[in-house]
PDB file of N, CA, C and O in Angstrom:
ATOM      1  N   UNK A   1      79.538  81.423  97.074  1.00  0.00           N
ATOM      2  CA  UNK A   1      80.511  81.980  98.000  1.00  0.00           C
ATOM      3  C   UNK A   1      80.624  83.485  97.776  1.00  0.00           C
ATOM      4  O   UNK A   1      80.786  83.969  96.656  1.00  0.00           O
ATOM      5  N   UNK A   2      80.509  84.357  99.143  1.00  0.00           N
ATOM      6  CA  UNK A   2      80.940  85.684  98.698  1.00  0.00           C
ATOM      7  C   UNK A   2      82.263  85.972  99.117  1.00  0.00           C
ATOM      8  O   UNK A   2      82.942  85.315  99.906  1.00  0.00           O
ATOM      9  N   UNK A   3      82.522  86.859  98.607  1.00  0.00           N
ATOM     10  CA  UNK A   3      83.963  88.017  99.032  1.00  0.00           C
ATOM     11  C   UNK A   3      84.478  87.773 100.464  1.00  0.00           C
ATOM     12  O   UNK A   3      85.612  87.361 100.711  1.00  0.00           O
ATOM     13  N   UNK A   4      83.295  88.140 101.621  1.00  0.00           N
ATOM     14  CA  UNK A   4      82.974  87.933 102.816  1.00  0.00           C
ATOM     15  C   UNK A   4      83.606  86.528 103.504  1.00  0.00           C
ATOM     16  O   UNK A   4      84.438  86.321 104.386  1.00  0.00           O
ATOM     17  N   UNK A   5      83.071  85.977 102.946  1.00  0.00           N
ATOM     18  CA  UNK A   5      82.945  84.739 103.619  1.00  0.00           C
ATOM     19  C   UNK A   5      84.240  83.846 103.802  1.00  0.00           C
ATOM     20  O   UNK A   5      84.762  83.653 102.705  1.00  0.00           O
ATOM     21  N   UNK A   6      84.678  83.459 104.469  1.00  0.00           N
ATOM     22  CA  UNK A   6      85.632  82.657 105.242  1.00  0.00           C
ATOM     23  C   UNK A   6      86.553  81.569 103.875  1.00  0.00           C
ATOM     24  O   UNK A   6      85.878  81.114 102.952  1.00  0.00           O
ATOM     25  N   UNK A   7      87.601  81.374 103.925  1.00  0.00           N
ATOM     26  CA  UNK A   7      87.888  80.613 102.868  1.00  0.00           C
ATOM     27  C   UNK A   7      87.778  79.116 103.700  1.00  0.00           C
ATOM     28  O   UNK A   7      88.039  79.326 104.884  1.00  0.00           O
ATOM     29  N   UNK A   8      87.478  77.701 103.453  1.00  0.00           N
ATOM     30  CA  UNK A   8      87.632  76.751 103.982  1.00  0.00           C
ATOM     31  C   UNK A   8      88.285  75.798 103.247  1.00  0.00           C
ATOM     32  O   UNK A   8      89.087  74.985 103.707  1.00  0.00           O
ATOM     33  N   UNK A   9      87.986  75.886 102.253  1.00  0.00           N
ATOM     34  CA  UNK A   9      88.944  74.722 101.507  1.00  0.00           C
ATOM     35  C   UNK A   9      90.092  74.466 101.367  1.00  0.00           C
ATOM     36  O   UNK A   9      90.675  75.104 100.490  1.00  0.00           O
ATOM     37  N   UNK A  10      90.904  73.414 102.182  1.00  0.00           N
ATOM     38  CA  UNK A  10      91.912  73.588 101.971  1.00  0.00           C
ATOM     39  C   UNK A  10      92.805  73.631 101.306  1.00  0.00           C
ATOM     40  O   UNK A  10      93.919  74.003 101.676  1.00  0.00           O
ATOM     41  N   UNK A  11      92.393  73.112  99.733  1.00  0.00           N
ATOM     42  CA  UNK A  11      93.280  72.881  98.511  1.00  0.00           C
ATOM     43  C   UNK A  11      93.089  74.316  98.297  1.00  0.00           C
ATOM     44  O   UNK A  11      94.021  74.662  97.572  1.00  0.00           O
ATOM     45  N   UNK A  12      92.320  75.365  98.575  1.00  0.00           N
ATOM     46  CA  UNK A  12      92.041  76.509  98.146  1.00  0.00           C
ATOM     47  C   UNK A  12      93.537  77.583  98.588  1.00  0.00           C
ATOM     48  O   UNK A  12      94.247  78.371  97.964  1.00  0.00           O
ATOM     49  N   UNK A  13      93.463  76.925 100.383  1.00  0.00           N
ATOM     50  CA  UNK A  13      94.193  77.849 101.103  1.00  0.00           C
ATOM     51  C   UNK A  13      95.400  77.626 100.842  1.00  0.00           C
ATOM     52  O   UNK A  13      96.246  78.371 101.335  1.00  0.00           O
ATOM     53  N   UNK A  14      95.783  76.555 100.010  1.00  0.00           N
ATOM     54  CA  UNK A  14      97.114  76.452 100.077  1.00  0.00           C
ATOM     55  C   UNK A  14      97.513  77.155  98.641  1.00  0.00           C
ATOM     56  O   UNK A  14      98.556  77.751  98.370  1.00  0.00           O
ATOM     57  N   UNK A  15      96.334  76.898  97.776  1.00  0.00           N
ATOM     58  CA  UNK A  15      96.942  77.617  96.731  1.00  0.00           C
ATOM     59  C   UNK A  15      96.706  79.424  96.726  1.00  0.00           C
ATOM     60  O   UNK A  15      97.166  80.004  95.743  1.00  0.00           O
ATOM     61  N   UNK A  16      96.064  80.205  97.713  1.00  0.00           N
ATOM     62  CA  UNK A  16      96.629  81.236  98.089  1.00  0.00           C
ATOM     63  C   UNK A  16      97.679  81.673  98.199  1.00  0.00           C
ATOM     64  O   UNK A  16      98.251  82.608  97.637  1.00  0.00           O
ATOM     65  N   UNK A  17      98.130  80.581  99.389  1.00  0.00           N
ATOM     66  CA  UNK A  17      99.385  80.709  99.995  1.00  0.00           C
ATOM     67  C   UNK A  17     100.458  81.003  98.789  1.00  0.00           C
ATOM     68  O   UNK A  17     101.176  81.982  98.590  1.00  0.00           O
ATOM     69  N   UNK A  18     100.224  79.286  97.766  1.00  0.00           N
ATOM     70  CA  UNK A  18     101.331  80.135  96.814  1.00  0.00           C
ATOM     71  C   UNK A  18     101.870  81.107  96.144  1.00  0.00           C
ATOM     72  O   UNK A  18     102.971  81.592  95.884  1.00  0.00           O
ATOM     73  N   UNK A  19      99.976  81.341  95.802  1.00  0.00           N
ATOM     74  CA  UNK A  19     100.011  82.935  94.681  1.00  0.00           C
ATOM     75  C   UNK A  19     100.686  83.840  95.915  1.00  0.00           C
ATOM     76  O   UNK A  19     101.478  84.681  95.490  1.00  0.00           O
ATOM     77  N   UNK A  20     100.556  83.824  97.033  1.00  0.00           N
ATOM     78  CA  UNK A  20     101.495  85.307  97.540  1.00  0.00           C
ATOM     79  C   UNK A  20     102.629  85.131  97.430  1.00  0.00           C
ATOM     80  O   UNK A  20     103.393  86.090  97.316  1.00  0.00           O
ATOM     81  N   UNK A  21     103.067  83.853  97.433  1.00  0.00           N
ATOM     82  CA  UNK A  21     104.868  83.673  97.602  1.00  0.00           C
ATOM     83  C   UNK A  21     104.904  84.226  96.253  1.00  0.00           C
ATOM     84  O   UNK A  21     105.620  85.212  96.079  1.00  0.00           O
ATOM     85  N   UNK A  22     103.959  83.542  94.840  1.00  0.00           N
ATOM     86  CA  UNK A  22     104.295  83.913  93.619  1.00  0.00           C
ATOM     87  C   UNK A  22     104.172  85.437  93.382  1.00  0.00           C
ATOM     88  O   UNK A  22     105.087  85.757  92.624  1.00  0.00           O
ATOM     89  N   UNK A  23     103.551  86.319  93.657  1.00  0.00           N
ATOM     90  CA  UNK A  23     103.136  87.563  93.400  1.00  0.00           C
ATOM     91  C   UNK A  23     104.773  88.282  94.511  1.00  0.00           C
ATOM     92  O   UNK A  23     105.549  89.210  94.288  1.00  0.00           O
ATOM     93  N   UNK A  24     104.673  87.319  95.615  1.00  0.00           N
ATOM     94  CA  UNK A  24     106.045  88.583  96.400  1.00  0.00           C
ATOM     95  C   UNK A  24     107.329  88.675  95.278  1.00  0.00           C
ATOM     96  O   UNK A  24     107.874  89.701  94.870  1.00  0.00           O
ATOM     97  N   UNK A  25     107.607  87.362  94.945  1.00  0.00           N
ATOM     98  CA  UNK A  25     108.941  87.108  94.126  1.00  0.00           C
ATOM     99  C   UNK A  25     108.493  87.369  92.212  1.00  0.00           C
ATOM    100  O   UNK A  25     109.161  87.409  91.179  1.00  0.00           O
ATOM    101  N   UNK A  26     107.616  87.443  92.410  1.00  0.00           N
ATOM    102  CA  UNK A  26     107.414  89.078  91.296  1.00  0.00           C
ATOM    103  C   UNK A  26     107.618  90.410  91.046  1.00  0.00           C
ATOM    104  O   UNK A  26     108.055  90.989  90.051  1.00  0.00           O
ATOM    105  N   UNK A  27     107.165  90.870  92.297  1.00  0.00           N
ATOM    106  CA  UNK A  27     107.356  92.012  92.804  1.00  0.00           C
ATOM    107  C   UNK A  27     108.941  92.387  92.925  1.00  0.00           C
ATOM    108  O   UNK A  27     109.684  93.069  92.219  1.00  0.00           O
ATOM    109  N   UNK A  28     109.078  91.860  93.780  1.00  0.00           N
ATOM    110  CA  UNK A  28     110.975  91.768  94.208  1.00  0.00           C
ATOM    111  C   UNK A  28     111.837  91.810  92.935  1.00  0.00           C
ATOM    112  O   UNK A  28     112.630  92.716  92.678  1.00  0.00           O
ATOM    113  N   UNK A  29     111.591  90.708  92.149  1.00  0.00           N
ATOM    114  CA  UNK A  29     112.247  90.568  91.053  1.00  0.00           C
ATOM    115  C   UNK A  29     111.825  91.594  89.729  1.00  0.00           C
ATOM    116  O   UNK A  29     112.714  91.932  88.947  1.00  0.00           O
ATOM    117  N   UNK A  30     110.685  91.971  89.574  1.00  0.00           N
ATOM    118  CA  UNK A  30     110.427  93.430  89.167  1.00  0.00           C
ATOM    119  C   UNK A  30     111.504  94.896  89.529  1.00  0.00           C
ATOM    120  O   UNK A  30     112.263  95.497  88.769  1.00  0.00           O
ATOM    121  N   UNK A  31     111.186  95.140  91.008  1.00  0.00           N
ATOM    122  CA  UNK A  31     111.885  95.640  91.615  1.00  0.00           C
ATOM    123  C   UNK A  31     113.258  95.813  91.271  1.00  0.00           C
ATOM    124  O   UNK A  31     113.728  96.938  91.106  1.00  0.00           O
ATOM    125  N   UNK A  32     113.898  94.820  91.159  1.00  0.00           N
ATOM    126  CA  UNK A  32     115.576  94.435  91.363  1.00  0.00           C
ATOM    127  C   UNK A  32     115.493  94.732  89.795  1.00  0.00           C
ATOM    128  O   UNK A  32     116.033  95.776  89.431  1.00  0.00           O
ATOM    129  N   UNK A  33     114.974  94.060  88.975  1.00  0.00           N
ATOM    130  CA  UNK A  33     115.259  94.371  87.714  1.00  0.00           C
ATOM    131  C   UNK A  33     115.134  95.792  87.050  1.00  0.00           C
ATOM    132  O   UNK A  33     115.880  96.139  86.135  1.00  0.00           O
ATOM    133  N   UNK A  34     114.254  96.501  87.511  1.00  0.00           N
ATOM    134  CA  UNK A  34     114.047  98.384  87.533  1.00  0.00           C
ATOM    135  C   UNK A  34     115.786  98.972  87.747  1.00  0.00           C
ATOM    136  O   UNK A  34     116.384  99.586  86.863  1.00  0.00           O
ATOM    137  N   UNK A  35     116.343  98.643  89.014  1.00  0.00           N
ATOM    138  CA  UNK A  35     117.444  99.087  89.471  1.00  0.00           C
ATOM    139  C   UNK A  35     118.223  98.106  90.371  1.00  0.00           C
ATOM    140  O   UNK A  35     118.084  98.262  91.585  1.00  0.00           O
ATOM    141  N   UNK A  36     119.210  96.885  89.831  1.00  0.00           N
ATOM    142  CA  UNK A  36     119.347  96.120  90.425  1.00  0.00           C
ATOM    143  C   UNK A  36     120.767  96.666  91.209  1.00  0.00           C
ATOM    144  O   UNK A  36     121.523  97.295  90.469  1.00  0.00           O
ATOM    145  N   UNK A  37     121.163  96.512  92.475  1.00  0.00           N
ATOM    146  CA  UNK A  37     122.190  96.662  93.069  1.00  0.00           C
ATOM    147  C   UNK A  37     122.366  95.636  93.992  1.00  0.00           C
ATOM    148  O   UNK A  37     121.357  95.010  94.319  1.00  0.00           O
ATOM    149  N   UNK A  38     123.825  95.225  94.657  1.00  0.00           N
ATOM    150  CA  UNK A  38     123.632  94.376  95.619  1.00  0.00           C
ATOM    151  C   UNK A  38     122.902  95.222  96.879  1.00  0.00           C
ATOM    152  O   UNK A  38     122.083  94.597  97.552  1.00  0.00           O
ATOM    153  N   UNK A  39     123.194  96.708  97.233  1.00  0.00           N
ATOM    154  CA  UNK A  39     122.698  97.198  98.308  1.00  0.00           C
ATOM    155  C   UNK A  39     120.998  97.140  98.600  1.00  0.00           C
ATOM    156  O   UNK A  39     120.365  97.089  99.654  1.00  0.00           O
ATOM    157  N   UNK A  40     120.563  97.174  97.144  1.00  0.00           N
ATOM    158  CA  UNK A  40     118.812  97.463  97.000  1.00  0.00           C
ATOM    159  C   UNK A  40     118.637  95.610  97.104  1.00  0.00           C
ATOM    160  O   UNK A  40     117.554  95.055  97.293  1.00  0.00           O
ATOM    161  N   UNK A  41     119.537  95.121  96.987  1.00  0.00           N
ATOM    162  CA  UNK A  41     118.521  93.541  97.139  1.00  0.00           C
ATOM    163  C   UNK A  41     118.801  93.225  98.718  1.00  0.00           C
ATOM    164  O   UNK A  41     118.194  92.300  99.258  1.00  0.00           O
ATOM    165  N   UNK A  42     119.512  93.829  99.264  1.00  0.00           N
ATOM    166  CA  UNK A  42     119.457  93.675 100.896  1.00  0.00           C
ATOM    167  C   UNK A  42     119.148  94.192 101.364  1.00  0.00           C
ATOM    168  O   UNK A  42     118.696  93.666 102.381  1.00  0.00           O
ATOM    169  N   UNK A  43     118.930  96.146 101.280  1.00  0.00           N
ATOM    170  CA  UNK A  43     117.630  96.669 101.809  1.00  0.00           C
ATOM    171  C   UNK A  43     115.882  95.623 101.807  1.00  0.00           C
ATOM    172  O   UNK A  43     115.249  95.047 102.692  1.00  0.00           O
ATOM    173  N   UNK A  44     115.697  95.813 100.458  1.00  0.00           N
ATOM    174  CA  UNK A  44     114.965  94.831 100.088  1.00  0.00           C
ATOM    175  C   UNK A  44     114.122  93.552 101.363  1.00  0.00           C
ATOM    176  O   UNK A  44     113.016  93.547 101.903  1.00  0.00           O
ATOM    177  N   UNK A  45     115.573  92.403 101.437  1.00  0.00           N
ATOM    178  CA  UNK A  45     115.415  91.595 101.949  1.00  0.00           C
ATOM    179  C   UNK A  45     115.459  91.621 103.331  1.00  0.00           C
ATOM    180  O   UNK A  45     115.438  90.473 103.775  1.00  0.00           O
ATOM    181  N   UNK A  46     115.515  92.535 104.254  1.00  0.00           N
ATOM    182  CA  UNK A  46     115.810  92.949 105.156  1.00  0.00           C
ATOM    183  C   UNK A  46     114.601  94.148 105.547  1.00  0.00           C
ATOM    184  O   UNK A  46     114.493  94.679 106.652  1.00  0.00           O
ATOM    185  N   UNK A  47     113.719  94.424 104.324  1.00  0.00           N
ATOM    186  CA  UNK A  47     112.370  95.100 104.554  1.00  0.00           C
ATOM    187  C   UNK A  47     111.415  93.775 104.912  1.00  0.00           C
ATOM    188  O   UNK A  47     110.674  93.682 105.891  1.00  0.00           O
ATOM    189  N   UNK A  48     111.630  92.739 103.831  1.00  0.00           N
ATOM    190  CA  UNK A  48     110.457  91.735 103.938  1.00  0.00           C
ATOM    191  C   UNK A  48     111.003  90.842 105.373  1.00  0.00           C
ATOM    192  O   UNK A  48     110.138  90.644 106.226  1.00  0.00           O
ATOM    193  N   UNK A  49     112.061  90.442 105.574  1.00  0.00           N
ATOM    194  CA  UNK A  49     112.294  89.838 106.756  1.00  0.00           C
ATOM    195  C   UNK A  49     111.530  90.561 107.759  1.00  0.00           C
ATOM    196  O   UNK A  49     110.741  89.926 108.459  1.00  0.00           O
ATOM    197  N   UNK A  50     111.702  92.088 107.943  1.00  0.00           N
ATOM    198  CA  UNK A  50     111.554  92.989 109.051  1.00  0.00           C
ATOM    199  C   UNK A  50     109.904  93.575 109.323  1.00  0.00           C
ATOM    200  O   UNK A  50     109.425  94.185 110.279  1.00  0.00           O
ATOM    201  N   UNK A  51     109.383  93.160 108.217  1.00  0.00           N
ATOM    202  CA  UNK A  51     107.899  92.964 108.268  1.00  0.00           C
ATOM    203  C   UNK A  51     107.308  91.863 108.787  1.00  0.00           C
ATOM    204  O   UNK A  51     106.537  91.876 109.747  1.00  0.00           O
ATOM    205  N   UNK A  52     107.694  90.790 108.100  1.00  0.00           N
ATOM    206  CA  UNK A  52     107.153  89.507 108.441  1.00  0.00           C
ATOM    207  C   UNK A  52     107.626  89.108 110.096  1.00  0.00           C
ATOM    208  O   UNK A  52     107.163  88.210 110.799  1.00  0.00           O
ATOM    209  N   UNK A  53     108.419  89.840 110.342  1.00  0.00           N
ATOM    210  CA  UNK A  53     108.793  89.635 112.331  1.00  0.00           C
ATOM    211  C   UNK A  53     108.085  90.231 112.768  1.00  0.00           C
ATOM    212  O   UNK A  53     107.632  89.883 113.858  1.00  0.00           O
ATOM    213  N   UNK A  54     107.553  91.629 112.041  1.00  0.00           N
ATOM    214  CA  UNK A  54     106.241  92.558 112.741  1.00  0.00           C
ATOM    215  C   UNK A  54     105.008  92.334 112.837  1.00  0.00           C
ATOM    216  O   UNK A  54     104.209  92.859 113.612  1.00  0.00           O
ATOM    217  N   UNK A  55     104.725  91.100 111.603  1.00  0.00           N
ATOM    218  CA  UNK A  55     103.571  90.564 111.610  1.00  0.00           C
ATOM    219  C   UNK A  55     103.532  89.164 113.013  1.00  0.00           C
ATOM    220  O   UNK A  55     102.760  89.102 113.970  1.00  0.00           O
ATOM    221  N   UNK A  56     104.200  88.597 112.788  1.00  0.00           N
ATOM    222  CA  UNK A  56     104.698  87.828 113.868  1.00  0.00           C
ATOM    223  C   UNK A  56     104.060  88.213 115.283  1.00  0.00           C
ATOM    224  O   UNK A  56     103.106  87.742 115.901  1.00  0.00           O
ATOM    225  N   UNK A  57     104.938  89.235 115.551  1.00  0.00           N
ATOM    226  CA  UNK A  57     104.607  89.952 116.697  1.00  0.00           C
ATOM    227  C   UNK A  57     103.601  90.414 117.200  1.00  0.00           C
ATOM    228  O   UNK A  57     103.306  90.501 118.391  1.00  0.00           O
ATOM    229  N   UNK A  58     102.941  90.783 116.133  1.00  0.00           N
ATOM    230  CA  UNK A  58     101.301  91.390 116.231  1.00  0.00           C
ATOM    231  C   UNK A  58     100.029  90.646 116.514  1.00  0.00           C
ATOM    232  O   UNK A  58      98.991  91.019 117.061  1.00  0.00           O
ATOM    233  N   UNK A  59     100.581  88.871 115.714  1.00  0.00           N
ATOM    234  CA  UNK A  59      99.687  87.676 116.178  1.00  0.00           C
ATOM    235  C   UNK A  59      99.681  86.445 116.786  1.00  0.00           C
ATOM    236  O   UNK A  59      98.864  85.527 116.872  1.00  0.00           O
ATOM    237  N   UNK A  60     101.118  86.711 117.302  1.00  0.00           N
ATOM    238  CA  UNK A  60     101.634  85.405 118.008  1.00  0.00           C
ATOM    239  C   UNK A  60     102.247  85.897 119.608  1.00  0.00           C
ATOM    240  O   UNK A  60     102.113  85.593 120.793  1.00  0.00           O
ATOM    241  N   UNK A  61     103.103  86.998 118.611  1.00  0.00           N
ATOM    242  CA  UNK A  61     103.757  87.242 120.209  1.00  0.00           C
ATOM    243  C   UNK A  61     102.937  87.959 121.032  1.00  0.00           C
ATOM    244  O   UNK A  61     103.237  87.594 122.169  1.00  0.00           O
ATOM    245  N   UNK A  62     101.748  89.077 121.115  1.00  0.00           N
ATOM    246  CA  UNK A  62     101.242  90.076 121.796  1.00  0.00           C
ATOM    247  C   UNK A  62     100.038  88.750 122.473  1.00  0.00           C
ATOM    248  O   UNK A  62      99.453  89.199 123.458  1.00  0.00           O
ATOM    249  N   UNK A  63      99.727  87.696 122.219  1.00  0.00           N
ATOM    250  CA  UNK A  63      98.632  86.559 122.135  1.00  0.00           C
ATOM    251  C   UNK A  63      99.482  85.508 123.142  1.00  0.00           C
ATOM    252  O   UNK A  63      98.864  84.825 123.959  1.00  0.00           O
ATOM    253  N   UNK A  64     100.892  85.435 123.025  1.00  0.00           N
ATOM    254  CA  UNK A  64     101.217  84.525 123.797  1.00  0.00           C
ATOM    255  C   UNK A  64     101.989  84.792 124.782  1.00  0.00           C
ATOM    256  O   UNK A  64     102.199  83.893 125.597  1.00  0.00           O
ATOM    257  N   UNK A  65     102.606  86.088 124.957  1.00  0.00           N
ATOM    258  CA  UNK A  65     103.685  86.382 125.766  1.00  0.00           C
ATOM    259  C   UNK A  65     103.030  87.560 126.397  1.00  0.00           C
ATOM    260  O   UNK A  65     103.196  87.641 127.614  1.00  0.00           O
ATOM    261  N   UNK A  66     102.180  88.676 125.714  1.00  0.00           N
ATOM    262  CA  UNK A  66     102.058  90.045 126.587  1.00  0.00           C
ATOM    263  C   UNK A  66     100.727  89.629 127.112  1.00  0.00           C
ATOM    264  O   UNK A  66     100.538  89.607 128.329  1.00  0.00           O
ATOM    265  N   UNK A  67      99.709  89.267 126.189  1.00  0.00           N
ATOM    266  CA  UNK A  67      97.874  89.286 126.735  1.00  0.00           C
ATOM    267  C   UNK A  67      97.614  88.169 126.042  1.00  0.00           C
ATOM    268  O   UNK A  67      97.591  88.043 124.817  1.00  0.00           O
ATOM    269  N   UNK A  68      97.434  87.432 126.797  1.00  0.00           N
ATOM    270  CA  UNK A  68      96.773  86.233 126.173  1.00  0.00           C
ATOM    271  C   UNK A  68      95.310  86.294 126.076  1.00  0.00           C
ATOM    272  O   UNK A  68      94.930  85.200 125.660  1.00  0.00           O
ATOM    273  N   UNK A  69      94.062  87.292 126.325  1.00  0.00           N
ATOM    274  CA  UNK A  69      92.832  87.878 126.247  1.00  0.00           C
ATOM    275  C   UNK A  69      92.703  88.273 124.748  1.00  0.00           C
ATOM    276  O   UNK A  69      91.600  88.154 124.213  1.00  0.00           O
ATOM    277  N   UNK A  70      93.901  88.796 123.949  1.00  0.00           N
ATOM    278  CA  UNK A  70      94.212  89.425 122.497  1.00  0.00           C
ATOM    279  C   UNK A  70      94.226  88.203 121.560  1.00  0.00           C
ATOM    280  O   UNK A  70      94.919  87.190 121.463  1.00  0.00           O
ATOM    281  N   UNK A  71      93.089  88.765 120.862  1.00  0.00           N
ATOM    282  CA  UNK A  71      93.088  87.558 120.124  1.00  0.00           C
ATOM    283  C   UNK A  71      92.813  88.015 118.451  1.00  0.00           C
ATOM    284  O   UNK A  71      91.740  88.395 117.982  1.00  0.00           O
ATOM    285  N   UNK A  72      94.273  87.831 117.641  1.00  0.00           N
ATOM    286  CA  UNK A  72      94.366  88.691 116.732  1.00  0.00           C
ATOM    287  C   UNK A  72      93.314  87.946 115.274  1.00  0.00           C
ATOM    288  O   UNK A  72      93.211  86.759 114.967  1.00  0.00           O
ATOM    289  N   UNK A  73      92.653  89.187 114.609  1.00  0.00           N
ATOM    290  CA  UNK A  73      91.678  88.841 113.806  1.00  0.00           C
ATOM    291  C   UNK A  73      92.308  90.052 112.259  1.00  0.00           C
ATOM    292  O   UNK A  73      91.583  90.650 111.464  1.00  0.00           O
ATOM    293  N   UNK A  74      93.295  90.046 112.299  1.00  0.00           N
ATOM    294  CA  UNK A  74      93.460  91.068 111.192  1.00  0.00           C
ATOM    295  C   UNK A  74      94.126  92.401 112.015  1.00  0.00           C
ATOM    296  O   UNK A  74      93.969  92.740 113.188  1.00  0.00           O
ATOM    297  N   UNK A  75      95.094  93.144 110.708  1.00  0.00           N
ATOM    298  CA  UNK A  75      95.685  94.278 111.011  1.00  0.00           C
ATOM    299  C   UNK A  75      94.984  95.544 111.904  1.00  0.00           C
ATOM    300  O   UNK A  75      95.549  96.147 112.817  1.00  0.00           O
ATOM    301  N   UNK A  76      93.457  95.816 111.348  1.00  0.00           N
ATOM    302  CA  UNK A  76      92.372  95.927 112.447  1.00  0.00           C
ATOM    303  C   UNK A  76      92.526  95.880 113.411  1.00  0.00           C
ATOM    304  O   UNK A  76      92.811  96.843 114.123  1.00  0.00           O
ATOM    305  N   UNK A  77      92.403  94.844 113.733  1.00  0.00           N
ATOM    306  CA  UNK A  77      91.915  94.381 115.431  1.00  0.00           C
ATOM    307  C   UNK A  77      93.239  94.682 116.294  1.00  0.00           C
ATOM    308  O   UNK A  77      93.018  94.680 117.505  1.00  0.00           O
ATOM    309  N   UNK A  78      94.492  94.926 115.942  1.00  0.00           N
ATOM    310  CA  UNK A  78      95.788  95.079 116.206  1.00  0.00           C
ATOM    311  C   UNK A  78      96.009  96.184 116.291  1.00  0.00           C
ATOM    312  O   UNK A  78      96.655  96.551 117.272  1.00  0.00           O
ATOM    313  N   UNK A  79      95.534  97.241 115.232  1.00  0.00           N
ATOM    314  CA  UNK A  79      95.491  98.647 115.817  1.00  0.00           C
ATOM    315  C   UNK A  79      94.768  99.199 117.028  1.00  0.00           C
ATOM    316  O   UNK A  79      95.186 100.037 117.826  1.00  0.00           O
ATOM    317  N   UNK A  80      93.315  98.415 117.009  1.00  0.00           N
ATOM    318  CA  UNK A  80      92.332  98.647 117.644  1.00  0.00           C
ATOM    319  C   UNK A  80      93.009  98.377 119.070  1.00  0.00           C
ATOM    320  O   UNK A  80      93.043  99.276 119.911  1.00  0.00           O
ATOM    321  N   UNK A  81      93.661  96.838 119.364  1.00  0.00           N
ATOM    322  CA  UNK A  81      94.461  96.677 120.435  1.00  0.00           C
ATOM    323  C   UNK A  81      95.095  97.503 121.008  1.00  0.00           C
ATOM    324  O   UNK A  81      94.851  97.792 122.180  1.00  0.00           O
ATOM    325  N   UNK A  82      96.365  98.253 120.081  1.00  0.00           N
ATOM    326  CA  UNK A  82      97.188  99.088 120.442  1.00  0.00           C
ATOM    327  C   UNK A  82      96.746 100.568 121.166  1.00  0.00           C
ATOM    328  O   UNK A  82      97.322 101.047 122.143  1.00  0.00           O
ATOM    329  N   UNK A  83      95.668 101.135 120.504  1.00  0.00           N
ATOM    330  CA  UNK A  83      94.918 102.327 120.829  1.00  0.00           C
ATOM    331  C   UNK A  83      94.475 101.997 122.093  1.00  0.00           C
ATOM    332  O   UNK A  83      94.777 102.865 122.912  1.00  0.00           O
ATOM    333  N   UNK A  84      93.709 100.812 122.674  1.00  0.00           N
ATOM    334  CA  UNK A  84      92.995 100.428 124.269  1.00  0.00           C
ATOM    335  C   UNK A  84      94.397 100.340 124.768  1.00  0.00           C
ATOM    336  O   UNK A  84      94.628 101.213 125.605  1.00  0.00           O
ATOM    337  N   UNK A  85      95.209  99.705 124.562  1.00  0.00           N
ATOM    338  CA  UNK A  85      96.568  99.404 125.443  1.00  0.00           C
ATOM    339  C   UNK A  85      96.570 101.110 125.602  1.00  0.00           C
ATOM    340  O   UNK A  85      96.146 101.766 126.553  1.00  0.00           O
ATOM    341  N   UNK A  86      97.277 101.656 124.169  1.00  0.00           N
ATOM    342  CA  UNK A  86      97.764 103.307 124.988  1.00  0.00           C
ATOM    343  C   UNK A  86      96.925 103.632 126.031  1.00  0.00           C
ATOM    344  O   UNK A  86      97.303 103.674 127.201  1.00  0.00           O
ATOM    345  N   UNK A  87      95.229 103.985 125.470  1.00  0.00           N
ATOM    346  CA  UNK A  87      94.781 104.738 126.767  1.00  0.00           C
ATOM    347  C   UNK A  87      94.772 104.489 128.311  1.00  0.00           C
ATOM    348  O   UNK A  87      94.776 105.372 129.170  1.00  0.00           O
ATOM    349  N   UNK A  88      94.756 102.833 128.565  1.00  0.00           N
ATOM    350  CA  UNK A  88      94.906 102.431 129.409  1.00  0.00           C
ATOM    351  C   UNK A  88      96.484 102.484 130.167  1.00  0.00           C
ATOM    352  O   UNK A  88      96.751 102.177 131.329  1.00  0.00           O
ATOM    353  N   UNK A  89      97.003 102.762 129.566  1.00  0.00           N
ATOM    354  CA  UNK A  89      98.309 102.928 130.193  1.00  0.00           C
ATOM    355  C   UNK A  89      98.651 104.479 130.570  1.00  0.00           C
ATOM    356  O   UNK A  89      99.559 104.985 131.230  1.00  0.00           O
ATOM    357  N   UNK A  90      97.457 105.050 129.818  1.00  0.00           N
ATOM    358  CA  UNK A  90      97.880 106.521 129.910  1.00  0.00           C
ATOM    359  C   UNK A  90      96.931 106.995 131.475  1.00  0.00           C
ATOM    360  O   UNK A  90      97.242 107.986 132.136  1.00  0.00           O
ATOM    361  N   UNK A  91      96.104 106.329 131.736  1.00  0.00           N
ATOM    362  CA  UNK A  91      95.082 106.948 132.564  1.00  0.00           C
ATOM    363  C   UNK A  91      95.778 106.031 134.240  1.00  0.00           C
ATOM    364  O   UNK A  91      95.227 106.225 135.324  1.00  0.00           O
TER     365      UNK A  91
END
């Protein structure tokens, strides 16, 4: 298997999945422990909420509600989107 190549396994993908939950609530809890406040753990939580709606948006909502032709493949292909949308809207 390379780097490249597609993950398929699914016992694989799920244990991805965890290591990010495990690595976010590392991070966070790193974080909070550096300088813990109630204000910095709701900035905080209110960054990762406010991302994860942006990610959302970028592969579900622009795919099902604006262009259903958009067919999201990575942060990439989403910029790449956005740049054809501007010019086309500009001309």
């Amino acid at each position: 298997m390379r780097l490249t190549d597609d993950l398929e396994n699914p016992k694989a993908i799920l244990f991805k999945g965890w290591l990010f939950l495990l690595l976010g609530l590392l991070a966070a809890g790193s974080l909070l422990s550096l300088c813990f406040s109630w204000q910095i753990m709701l900035l905080l939580g209110i960054t990762v909420w406010a991302f994860c709606r942006w990610y959302y948006f970028m592969f579900y909502v622009i795919e099902h509600y604006v262009d259903s032709s958009f067919k999201f493949a990575g942060l990439g292909s989403f910029v790449g989107y956005s740049l054809k949308s501007r010019r086309r809207g500009s001309e």
